[in-house]
C-alpha positions in Angstrom: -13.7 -3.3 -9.4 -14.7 -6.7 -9.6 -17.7 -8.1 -7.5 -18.1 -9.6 -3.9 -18.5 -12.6 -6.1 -15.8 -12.8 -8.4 -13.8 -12.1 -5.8 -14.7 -14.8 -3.8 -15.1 -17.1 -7.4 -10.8 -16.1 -7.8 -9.8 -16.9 -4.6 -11.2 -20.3 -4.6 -9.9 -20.9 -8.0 -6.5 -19.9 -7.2 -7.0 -22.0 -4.3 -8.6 -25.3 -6.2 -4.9 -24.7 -8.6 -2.8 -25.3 -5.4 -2.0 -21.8 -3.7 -2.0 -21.4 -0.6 -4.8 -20.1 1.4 -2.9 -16.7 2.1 -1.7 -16.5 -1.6 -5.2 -16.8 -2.9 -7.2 -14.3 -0.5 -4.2 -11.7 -2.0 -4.3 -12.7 -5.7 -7.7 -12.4 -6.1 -7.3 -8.6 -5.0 -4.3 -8.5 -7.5 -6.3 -6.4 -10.5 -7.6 -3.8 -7.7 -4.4 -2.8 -6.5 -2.2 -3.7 -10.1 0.1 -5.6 -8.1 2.9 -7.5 -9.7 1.4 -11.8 -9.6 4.7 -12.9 -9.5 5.9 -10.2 -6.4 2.2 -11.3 -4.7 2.6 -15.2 -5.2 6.2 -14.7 -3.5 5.1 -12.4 -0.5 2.3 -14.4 0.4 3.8 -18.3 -0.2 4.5 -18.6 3.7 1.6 -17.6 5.0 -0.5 -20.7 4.5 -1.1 -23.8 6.9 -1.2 -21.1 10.0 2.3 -19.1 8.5 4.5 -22.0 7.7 2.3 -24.8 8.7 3.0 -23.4 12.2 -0.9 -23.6 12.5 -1.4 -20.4 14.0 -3.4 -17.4 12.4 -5.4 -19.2 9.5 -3.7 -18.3 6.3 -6.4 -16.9 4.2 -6.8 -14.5 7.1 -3.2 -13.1 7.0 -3.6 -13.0 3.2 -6.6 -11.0 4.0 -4.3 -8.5 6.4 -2.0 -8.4 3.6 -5.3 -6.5 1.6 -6.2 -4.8 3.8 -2.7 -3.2 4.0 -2.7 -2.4 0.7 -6.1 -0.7 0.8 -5.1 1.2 4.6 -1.6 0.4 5.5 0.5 3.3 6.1 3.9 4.4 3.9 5.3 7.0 6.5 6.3 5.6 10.4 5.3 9.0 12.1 1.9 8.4 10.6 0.0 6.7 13.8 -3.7 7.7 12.8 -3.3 5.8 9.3 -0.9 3.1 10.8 -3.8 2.5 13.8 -6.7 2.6 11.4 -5.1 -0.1 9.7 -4.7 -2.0 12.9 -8.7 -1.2 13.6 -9.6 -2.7 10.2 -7.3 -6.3 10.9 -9.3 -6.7 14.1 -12.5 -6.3 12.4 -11.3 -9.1 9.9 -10.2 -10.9 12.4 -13.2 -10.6 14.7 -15.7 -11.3 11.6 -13.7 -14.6 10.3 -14.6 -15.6 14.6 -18.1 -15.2 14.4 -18.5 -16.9 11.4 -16.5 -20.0 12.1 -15.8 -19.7 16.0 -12.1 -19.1 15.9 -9.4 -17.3 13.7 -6.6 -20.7 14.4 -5.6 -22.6 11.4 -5.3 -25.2 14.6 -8.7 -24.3 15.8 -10.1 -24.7 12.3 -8.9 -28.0 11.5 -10.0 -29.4 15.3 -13.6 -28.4 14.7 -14.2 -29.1 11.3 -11.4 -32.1 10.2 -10.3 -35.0 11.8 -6.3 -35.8 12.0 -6.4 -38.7 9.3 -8.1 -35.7 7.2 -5.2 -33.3 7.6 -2.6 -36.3 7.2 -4.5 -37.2 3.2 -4.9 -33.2 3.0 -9.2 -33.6 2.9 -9.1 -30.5 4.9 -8.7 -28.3 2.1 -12.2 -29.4 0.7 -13.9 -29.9 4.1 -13.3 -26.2 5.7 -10.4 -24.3 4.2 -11.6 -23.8 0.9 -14.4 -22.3 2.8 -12.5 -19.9 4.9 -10.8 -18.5 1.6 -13.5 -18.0 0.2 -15.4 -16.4 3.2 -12.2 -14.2 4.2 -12.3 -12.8 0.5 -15.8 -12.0 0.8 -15.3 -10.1 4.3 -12.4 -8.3 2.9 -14.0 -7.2 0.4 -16.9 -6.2 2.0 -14.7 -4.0 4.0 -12.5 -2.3 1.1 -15.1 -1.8 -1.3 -16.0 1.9 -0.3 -12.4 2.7 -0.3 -11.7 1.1 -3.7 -14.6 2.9 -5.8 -13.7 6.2 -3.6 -10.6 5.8 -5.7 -12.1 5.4 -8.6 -10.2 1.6 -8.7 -7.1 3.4 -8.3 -4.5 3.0 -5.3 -3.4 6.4 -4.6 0.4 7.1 -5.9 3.7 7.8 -4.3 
């Protein structure tokens, strides 16, 4: 498994490149679970700006869910303890990205840390959310970490 720091290094360069917040929290997480880039890049594309630019739940955070999903999600319906242990870990995400920076809004984000003409010339990427990715893949990984080397880096099979 790669570090806390490469980790965190990836997902800011995929960022820096031009994905989008969501898309690089789940790339850099692509060699842990062997997921297909191209598959990744296309689930993830409409997450950013808040989902869609909707500015609700920050982006990198959702790209983070999407993670944690693949490290806890459940495959089967009837499977409430895995599906609910999922939902625990999302909430911790969640709840850390708050205490670090107050608020889990792409709109709450960009109000305390970028003015309007800095959203409008897109300086907000530099000023917080390159930041947040980088942060949320740090948290993520500090929360899959023990799971991943429990599986020797493997994701369990079908």
């Amino acid at each position: 498994m790669n570090s806390r720091a490469e980790i965190i290094s990836k997902a800011q360069a995929y960022f820096d490149q031009g994905y989008a917040c969501s898309q690089s929290v789940l790339l850099a997480f692509n060699d842990e679970f062997k997921l297909d880039e191209r598959t990744a890049k296309l689930i993830s594309s409409t997450f950013g700006g808040g989902m869609g630019r909707l500015r609700e739940k920050c982006g990198a955070i959702t790209g983070g869910f999407m993670v944690l999903g693949l490290a806890y999600g459940n495959e089967n319906p009837q499977d409430m303890e895995t599906k609910l242990f999922a939902y625990k870990k999302v909430r911790e995400l969640n709840k850390m990205v708050e205490d670090i920076h107050g608020t889990s809004s792409c709109s709450g984000l960009l109000k305390k840390h970028a003015t309007e003409a800095d959203v409008a010339l897109r300086k907000h990427h530099k000023i917080i959310c390159r930041q947040v990715v980088g942060d949320t893949a740090g948290l993520v990984y500090d929360l899959i970490a023990e799971k991943l080397e429990l599986n020797n880096h493997r994701v369990p099979e079908e």
